[in-house]
C-alpha positions as CSV (number, residue, x, y, z in Angstrom):
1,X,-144.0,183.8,44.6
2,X,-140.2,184.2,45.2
3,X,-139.5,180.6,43.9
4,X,-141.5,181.5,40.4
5,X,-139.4,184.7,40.2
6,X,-136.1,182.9,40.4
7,X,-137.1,180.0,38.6
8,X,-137.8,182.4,35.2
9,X,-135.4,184.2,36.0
10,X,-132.7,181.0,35.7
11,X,-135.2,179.6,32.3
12,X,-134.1,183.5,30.8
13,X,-131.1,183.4,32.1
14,X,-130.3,179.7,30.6
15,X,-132.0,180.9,26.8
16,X,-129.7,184.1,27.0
17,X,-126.6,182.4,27.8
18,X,-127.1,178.8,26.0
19,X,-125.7,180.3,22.6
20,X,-122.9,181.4,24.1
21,X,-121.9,178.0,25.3
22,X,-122.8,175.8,21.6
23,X,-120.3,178.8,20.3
24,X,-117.4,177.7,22.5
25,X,-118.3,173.6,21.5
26,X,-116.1,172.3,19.0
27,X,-117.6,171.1,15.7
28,X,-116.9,167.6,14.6
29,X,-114.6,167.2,12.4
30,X,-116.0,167.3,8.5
31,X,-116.1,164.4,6.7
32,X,-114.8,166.4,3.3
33,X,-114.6,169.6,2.9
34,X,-117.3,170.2,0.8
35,X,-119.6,172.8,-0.6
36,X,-123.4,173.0,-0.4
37,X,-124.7,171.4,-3.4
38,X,-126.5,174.5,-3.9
39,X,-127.4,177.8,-2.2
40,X,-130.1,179.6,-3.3
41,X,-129.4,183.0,-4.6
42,X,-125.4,182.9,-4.0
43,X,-124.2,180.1,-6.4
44,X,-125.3,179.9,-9.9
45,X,-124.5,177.0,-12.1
46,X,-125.0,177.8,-15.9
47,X,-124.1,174.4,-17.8
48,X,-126.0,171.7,-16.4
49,X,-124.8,168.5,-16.2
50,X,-126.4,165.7,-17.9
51,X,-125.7,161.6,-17.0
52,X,-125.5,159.0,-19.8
53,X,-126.0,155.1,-19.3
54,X,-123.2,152.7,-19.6
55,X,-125.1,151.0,-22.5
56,X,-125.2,155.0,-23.9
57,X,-121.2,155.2,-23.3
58,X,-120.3,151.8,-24.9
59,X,-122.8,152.0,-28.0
60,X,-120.4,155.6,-28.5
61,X,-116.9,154.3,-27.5
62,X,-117.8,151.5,-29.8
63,X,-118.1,154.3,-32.8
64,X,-114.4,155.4,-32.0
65,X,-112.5,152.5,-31.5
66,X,-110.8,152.3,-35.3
67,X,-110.3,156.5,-35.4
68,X,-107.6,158.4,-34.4
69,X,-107.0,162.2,-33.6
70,X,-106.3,163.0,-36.9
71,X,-109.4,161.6,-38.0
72,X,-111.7,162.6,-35.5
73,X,-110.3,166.0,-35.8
74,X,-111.2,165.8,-39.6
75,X,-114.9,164.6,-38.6
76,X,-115.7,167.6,-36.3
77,X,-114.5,169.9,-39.3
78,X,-117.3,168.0,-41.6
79,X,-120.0,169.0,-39.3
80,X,-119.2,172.5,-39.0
81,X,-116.6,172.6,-36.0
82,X,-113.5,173.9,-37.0
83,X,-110.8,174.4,-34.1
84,X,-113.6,172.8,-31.4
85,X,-111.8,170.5,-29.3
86,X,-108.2,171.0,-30.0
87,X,-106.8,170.9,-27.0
88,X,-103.3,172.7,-27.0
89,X,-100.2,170.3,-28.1
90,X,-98.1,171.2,-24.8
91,X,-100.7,168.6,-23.2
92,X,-98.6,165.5,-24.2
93,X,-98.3,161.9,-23.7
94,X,-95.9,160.6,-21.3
95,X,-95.0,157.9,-23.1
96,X,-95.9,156.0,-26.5
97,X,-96.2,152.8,-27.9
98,X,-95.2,152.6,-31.3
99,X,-95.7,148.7,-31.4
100,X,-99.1,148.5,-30.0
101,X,-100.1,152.1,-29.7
102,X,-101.6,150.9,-26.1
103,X,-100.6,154.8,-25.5
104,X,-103.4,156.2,-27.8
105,X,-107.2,156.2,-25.4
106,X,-110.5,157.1,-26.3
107,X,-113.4,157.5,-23.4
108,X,-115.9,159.3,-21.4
109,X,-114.9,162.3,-19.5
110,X,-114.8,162.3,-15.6
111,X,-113.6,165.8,-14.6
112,X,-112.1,167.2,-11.6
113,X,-110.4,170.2,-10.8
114,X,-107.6,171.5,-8.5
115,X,-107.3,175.1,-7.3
116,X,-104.3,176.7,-5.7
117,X,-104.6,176.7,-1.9
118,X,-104.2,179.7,0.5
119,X,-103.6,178.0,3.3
120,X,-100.4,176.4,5.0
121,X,-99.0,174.2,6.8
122,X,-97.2,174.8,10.1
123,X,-95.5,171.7,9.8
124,X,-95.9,168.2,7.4
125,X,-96.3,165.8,10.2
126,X,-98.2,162.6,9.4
127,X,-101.6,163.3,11.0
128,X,-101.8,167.0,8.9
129,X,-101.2,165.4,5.9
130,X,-103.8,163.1,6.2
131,X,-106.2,165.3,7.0
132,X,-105.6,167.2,4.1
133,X,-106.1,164.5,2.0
134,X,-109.1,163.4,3.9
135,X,-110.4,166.9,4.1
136,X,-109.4,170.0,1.8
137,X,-107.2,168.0,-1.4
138,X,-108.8,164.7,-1.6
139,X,-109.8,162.6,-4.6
140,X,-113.7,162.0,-4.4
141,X,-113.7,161.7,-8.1
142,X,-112.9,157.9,-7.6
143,X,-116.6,157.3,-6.9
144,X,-117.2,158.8,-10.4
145,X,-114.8,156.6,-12.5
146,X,-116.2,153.4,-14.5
147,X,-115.1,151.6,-17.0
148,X,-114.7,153.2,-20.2
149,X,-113.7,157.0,-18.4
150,X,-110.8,159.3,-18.7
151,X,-110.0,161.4,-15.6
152,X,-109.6,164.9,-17.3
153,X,-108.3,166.8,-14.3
154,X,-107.0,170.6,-14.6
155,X,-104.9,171.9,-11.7
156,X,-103.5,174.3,-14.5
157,X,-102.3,176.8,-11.7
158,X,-101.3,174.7,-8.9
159,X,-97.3,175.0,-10.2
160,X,-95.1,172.2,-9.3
161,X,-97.4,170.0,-7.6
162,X,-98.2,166.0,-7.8
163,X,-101.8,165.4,-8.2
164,X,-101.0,162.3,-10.3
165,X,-98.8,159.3,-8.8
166,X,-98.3,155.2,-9.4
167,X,-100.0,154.5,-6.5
168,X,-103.0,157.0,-7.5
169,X,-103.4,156.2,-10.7
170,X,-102.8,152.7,-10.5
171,X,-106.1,153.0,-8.1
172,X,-108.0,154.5,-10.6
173,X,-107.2,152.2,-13.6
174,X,-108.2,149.5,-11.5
175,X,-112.0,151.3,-11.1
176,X,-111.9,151.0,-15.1
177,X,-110.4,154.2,-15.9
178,X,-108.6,154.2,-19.8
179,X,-106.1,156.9,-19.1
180,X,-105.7,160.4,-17.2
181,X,-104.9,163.8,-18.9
182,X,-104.2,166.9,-16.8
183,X,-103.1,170.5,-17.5
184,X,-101.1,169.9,-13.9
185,X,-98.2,168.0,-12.5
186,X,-97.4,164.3,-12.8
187,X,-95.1,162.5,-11.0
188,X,-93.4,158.6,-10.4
189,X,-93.3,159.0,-14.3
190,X,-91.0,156.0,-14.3
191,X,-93.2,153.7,-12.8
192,X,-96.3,154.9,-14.4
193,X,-94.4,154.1,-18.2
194,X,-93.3,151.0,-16.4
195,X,-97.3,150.2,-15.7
196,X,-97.9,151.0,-19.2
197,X,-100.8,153.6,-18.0
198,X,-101.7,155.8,-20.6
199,X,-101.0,159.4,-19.0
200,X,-101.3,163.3,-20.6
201,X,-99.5,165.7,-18.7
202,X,-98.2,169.4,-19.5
203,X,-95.6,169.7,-16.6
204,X,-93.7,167.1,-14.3
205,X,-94.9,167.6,-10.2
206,X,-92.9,167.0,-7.7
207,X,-94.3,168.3,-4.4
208,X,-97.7,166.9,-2.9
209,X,-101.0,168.3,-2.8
210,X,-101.1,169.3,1.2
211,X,-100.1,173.0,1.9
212,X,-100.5,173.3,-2.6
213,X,-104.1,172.8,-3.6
214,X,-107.4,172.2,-2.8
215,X,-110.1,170.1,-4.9
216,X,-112.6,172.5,-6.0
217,X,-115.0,170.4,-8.2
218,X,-115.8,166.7,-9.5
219,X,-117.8,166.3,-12.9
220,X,-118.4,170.1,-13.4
221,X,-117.3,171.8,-16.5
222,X,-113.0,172.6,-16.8
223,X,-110.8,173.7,-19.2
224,X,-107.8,171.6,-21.1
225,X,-105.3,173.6,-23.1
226,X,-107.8,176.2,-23.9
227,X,-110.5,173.7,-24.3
228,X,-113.6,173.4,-22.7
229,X,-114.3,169.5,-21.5
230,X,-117.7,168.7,-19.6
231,X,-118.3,165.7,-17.7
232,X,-119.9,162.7,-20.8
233,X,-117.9,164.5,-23.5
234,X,-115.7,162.1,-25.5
235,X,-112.3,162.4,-25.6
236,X,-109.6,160.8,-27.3
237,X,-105.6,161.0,-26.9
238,X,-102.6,159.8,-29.0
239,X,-99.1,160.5,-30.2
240,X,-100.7,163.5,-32.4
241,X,-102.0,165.1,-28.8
242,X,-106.1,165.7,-27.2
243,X,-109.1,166.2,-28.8
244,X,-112.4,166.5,-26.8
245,X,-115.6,165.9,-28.5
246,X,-118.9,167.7,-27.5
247,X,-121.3,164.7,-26.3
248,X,-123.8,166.2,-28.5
249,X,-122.0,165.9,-31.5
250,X,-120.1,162.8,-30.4
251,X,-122.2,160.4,-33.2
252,X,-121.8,162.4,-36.4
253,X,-118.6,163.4,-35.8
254,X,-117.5,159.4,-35.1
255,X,-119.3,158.5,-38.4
256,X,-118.1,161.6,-40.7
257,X,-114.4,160.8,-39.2
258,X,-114.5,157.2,-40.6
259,X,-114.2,158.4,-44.0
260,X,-110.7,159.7,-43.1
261,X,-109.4,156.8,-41.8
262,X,-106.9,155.6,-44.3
263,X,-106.0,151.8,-45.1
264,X,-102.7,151.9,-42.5
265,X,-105.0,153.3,-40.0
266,X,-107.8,150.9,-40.5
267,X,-105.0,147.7,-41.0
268,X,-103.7,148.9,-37.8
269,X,-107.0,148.8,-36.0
270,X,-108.3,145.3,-37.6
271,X,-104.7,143.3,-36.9
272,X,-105.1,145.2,-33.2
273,X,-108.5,143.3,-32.8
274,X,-106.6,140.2,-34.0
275,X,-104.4,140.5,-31.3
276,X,-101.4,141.1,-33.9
277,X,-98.7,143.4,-34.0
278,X,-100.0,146.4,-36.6
């Protein structure tokens, strides 16, 4: 009978104490720092976000390939969207091409946003920066891109920080990505011109993400110089700035912006196609 006793005492003994000990284990290390996709009750997502086919993007890219801003801008006027889309002019191009006007993009929105961290780092040795970028200010968004999208990434308040490099961007052009246009920081501007990669910054960066900002969303709804952009919405860059165009009116703003392209604009476009200078 004294055996039975000690044995439940050790089994209660063993269920008392056994939290204890899984507190004091150390977790394994995340593979992203990542939030629940959803949790009931707490987060509440209000604009829903819808997919498109490839054959869905291309058939609409297609529609935009002889407009420009000016036009497009014109078209969303004609159905009834005045001042939609604008996207304030202090989001410029880096560079232009006034030969080829290989500077001027139109695709499919991939977004992705930066926030400004609140943590620090003790010190910037090689193995914490890498597990910031691994962990807390990495770029999943790369498993978004395809060809035909422009990264539309705000890190509007994440001050003089690089979210944009050559080595970066040179990445994501190579997934099929047209162009990137930020509200943030940009930075190895020389060699990006040098690449010819069509880039819209507001601001030059020229500090790194670790210890300055954390990713906080891919291919949710941001803002863009006042501008709302959701992931599938259209958007279009050139020397005359950004214009984002709601996926839902993407069509019959296309076709009423054709009947402001003028003959220089349309010349240009045809000898482009040619492969000749316009």
């Amino acid at each position: 009978m004294r055996c039975i006793r000690l044995r439940l005492c050790v089994i209660c003994l063993l269920m008392l104490t056994s939290p204890l000990f899984a507190q004091n284990e150390k977790p394994a290390k995340p593979p992203a720092q990542l939030a629940p996709m959803s949790v009931p009750g707490q987060v509440q997502l209000f604009i829903p976000y819808k997919e498109y086919s490839q054959e869905e993007n291309q058939r609409i890219l297609k529609l935009y390939e002889p407009l420009r801003v000016s036009d497009v801008s014109d078209g969303m006027d004609t159905v009834g969207l005045q001042d939609v889309g604008i996207v304030d002019e202090s989001i410029r191009p880096l560079w232009k091409d006034t030969e080829n006007f290989t500077h001027r993009i139109v695709g499919i929105a991939v977004t992705a946003r930066y926030v400004p961290t609140n943590k620090r780092l003790a010190k910037t040795s090689d193995k914490d920066v890498e597990y910031w970028y691994d962990n807390i200010t990495g770029e999943p968004y790369m498993d978004a891109l395809f060809p035909g999208a422009i990264l539309v990434i705000d890190a509007e308040g994440d001050n003089d920080t690089r979210s944009i490099g050559s080595t970066n961007i040179l990445d994501w052009q190579k997934l099929g990505m047209r162009g990137v246009i930020t509200s943030g920081g940009l930075a190895d501007s020389d060699e990006i011109i040098f690449h010819k990669v069509p880039a819209y910054h507001k601001r030059m960066g020229r500090g790194f993400r670790p210890g300055r900002n954390e990713i906080e969303s891919v291919n949710r709804p941001i803002t863009l110089g006042g501008v709302l952009v959701r992931p599938g919405d259209v958007v279009m860059a050139d020397g005359d700035g950004v214009i984002v165009v709601p996926r839902e009116h993407a069509e019959e703003v296309a076709k009423a912006a054709m009947q402001y392209l003028d003959n220089i604009g349309l010349e240009r476009y045809q000898k482009t196609r040619q492969g000749k200078k316009p």
